[in-house]
C-alpha positions as CSV (number, residue, x, y, z in Angstrom):
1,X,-15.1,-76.8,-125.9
2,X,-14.6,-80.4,-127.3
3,X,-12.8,-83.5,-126.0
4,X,-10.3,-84.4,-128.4
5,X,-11.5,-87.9,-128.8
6,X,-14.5,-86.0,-130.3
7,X,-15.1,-83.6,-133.7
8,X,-14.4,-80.4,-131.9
9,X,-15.8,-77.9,-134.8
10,X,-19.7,-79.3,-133.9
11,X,-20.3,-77.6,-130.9
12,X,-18.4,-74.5,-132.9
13,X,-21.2,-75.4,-135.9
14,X,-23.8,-75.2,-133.3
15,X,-22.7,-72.1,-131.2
16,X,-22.4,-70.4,-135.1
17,X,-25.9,-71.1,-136.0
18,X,-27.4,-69.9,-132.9
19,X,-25.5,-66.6,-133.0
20,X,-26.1,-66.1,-136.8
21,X,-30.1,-66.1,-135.4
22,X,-29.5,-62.7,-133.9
23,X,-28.5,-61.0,-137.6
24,X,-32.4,-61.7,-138.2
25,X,-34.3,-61.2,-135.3
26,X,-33.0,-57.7,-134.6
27,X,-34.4,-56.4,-137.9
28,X,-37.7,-58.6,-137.1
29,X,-38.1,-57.0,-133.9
30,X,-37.9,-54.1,-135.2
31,X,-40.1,-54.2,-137.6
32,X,-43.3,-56.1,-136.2
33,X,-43.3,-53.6,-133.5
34,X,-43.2,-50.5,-135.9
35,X,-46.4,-52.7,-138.0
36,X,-48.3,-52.7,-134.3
37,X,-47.8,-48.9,-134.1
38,X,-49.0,-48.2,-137.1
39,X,-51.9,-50.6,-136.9
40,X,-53.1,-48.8,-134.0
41,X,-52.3,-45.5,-135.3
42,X,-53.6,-46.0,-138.5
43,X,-55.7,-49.4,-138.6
44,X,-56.2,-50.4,-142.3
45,X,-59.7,-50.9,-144.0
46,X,-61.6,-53.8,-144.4
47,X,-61.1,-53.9,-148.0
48,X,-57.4,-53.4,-147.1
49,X,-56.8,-56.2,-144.9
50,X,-56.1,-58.8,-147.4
51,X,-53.5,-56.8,-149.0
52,X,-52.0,-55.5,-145.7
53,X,-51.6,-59.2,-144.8
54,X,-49.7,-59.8,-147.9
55,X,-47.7,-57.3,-147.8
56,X,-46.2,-58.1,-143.7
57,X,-46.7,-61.7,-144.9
58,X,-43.9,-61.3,-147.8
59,X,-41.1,-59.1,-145.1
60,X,-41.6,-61.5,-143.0
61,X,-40.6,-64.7,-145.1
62,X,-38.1,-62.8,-146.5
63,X,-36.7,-62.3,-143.0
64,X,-37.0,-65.9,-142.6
65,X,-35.7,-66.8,-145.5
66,X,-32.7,-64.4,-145.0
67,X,-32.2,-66.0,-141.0
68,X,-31.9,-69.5,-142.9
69,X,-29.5,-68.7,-145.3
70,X,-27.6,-66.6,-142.5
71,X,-27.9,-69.8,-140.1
72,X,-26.4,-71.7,-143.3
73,X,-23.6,-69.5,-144.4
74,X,-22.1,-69.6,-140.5
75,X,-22.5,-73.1,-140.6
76,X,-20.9,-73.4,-143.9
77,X,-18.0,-71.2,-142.5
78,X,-17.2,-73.8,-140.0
79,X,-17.3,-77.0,-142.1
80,X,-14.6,-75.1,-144.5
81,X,-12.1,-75.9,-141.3
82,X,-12.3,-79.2,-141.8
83,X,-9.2,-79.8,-143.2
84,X,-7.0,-78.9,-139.8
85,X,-10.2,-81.6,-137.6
86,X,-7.2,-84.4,-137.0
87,X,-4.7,-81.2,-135.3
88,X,-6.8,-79.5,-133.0
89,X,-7.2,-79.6,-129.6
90,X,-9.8,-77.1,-128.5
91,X,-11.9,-74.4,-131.1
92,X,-14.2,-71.4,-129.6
93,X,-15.7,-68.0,-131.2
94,X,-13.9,-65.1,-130.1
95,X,-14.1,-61.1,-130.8
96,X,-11.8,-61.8,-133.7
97,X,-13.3,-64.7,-135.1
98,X,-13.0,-68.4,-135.3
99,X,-9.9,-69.7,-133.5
100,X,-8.5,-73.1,-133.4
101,X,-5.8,-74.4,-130.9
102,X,-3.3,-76.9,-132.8
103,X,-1.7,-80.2,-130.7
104,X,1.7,-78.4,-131.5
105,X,0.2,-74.9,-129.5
106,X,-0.5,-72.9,-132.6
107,X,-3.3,-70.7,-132.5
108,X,-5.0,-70.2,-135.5
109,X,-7.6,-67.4,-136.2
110,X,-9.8,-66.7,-139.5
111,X,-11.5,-63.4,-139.5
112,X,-13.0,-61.9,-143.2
113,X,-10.3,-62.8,-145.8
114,X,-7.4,-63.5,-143.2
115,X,-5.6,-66.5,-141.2
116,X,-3.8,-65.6,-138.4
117,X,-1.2,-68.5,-137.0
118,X,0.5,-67.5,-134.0
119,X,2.9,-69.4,-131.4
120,X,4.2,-68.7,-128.3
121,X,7.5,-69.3,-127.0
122,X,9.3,-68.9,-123.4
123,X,12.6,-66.8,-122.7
124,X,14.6,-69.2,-123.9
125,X,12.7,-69.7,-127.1
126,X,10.9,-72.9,-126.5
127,X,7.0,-73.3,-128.0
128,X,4.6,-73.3,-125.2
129,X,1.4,-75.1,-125.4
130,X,-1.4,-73.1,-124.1
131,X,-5.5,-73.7,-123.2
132,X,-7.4,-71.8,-126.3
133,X,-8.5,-69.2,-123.4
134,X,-4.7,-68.7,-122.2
135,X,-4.0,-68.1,-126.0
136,X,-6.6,-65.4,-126.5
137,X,-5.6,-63.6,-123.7
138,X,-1.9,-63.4,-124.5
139,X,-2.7,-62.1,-127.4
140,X,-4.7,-58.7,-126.5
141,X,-3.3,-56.4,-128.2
142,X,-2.9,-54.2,-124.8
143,X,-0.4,-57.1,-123.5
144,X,2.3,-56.7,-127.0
145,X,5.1,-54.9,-127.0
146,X,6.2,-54.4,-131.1
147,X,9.7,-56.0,-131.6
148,X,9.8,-56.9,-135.3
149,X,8.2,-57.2,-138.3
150,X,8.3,-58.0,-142.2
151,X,6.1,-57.9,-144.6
152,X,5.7,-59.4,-148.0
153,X,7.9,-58.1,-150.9
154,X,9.4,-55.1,-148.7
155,X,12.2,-55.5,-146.0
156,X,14.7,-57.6,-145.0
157,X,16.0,-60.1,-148.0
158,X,16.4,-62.9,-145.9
159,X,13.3,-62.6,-143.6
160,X,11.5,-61.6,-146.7
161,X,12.2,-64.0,-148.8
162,X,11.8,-66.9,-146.1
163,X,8.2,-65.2,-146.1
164,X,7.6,-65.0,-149.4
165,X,8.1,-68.8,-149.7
166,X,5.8,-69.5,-147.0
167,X,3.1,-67.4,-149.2
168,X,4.0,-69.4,-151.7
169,X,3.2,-72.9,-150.6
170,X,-0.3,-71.4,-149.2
171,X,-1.2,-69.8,-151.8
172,X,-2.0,-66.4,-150.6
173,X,-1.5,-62.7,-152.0
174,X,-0.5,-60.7,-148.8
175,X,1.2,-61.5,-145.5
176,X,2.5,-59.7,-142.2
177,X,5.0,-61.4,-139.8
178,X,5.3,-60.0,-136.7
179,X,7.3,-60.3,-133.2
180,X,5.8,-59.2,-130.3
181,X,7.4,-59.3,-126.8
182,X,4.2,-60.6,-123.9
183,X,3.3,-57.8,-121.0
184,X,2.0,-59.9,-118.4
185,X,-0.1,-57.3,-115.9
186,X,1.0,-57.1,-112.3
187,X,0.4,-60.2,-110.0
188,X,0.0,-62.9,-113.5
189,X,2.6,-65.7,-113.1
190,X,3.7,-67.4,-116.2
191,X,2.7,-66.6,-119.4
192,X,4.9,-66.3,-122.3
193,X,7.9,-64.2,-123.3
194,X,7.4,-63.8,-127.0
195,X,4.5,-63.7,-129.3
196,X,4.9,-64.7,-133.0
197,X,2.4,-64.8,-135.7
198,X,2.1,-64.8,-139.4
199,X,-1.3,-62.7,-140.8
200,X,-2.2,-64.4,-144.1
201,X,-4.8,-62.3,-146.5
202,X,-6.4,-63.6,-149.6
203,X,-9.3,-62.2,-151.9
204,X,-12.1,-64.0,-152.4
205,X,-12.5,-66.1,-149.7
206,X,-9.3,-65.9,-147.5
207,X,-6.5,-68.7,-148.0
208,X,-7.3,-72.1,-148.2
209,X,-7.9,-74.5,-145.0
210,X,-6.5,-77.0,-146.7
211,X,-3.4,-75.3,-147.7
212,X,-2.9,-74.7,-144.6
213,X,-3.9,-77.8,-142.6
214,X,-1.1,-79.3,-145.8
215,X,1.6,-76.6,-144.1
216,X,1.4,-76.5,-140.5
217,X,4.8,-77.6,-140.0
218,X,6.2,-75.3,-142.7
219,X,4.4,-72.5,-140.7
220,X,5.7,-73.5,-137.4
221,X,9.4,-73.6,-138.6
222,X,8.8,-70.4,-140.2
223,X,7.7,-68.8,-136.8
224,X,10.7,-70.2,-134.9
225,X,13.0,-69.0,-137.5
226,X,11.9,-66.0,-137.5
227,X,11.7,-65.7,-133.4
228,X,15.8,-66.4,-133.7
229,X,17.0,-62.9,-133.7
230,X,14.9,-61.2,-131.2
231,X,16.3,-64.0,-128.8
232,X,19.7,-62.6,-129.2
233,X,18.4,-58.7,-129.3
234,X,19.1,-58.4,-133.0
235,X,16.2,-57.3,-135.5
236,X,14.6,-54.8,-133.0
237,X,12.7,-52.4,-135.0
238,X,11.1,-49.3,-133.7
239,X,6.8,-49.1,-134.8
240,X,6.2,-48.2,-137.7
241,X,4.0,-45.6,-136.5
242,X,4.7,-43.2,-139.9
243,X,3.9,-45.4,-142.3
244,X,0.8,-46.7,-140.7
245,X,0.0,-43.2,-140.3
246,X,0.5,-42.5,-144.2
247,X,-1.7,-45.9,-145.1
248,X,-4.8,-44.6,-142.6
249,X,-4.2,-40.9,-144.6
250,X,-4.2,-42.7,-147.8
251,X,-7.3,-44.8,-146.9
252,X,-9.0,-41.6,-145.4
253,X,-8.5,-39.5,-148.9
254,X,-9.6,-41.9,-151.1
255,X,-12.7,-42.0,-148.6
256,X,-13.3,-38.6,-149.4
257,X,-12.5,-38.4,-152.2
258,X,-15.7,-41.0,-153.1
259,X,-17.8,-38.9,-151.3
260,X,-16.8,-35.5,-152.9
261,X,-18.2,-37.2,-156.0
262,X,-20.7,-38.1,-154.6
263,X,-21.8,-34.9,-153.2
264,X,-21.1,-33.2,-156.5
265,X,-23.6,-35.3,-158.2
266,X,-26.2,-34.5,-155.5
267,X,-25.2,-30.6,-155.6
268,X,-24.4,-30.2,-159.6
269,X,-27.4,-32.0,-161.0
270,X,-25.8,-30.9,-164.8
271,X,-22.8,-32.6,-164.0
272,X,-24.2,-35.8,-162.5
273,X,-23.3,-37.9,-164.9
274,X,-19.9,-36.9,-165.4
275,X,-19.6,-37.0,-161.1
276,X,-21.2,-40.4,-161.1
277,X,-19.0,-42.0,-163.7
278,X,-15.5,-40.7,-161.9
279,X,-17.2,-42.4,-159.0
280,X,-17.5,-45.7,-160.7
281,X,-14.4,-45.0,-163.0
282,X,-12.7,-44.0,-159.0
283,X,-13.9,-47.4,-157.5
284,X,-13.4,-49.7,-160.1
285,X,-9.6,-48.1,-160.1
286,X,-9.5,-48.5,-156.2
287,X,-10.6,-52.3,-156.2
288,X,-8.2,-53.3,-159.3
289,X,-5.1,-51.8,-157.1
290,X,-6.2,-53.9,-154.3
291,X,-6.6,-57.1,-156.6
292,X,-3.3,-56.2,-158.2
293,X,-1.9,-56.1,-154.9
294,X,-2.6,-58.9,-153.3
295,X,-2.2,-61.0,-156.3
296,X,-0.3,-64.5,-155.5
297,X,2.8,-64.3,-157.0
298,X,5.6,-67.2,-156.8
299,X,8.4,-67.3,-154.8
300,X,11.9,-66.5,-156.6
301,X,12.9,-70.0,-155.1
302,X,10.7,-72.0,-156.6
């Protein structure tokens, strides 16, 4: 962790290039001790050596070189959060990915193509302003009760189209608000009451830093606003276990589906091709749904 007076993302930078060593030296490992083996198992001739020194020579700068740019993209992924330097108060890597903690308690998380802002509030609705580890714990998912949720272009009009304007101004293609109500376990004193976030996806990099660093407090208002009726019990919504359930179907046949292709072009050799280009026709499909999807579109208010 950082003092505020100083840039709290370079000790994040630092921790990020150390970890990003362990994506290379597993593989390394790996393989110089399956090169001993066979050394001694099989030692190479002398009229061999030269070669046999070439070839563990060339894996093992490719391993270095692939440990540098690995050690560079992590850093790389840090710098991009810039942008939000002047607003936070402590930043850490967690299971879920990079998280910042804002001066005005918002947590903010980037994970793969997603931002996820969330606040906490009390019983009485007022934003609390939590340590980045009190933040990560109150969000475990085995601490959330479901109370609400909307999510972009289906739902509610009002919630919705508050939403949609949010998505709007960052500039993203997909979004999932949510109101959770904290489980604290037996014996924990304090805590909060209610646990609001906003889960921002974007292709092709995930939404912009700056974007958001630009909209902080149009996400904070958003998150209070949208807090408002489960303060007064109204907007309760039962989990939506059905059509989660009909997504993780629909993910799991299109799954299979790829690898009945697949299989047919291992098991039909005459009918390869024609297996192998449904695949590609079947993928290509698949990828431009989820582009189409996720598209930004504006906001009917702007």
């Amino acid at each position: 962790m950082a003092a505020p007076t100083t840039d709290p993302l370079k000790p994040l930078e630092q921790m990020a290039r150390r970890w990003a060593l362990l994506a290379p030296a597993v593989p390394t490992a790996l393989f110089v001790t399956f090169v001993i083996i066979m050394t001694i198992l099989q030692p190479p001739a002398t009229a061999q050596l030269a070669s046999y020194a070439l070839n563990i020579g060339s894996i093992l700068v490719a391993l270095f070189a692939f440990g540098l740019l690995i050690r560079y993209l992590a850093a790389r992924g840090i710098r991009r959060l810039a942008p939000l330097t002047p607003r936070v108060k402590e930043a850490g890597l967690a299971m879920r990915g990079l998280s910042l903690l804002l001066d005005n308690g918002l947590l903010v998380s980037f994970f793969q193509s997603g931002a996820f802002p969330t606040m906490f509030f009390d019983a009485d609705g007022s934003a609390l302003h939590p340590r980045l580890a009190e933040a990560l714990r109150w969000t475990r998912p085995r601490r959330l009760k479901f109370v609400r949720m909307v999510r972009s272009r289906t739902g509610p009009l009002g919630p919705r189209a508050d939403l949609d304007a949010l998505m709007a101004r960052l500039g993203v293609g997909y979004a999932i608000a949510t109101v959770h109500e904290a489980r604290a376990p037996a014996g924990e004193v304090g805590g909060p009451r209610w646990v609001v976030s906003v889960t921002l996806f974007q292709l092709f990099g995930g939404p912009k830093v700056d974007r958001i660093a630009s909209h902080i407090e149009d996400i904070e208002s958003f998150l209070n606003g949208f807090l408002r009726p489960a303060l007064t019990g109204e907007g309760m919504q039962a989990f939506p276990r059905w059509q989660i359930s009909l997504r993780i179907a629909a993910v799991a046949g299109t799954m299979a589906g790829l690898l009945f292709l697949l299989v047919g072009a291992f098991l039909l050799p005459s009918l390869r091709f024609a297996f192998l280009t449904a695949g590609l026709v079947f993928i290509f499909a698949v990828a431009l749904y989820g582009a189409y999807a996720m598209r930004v579109r504006p906001s009917s208010d702007r």
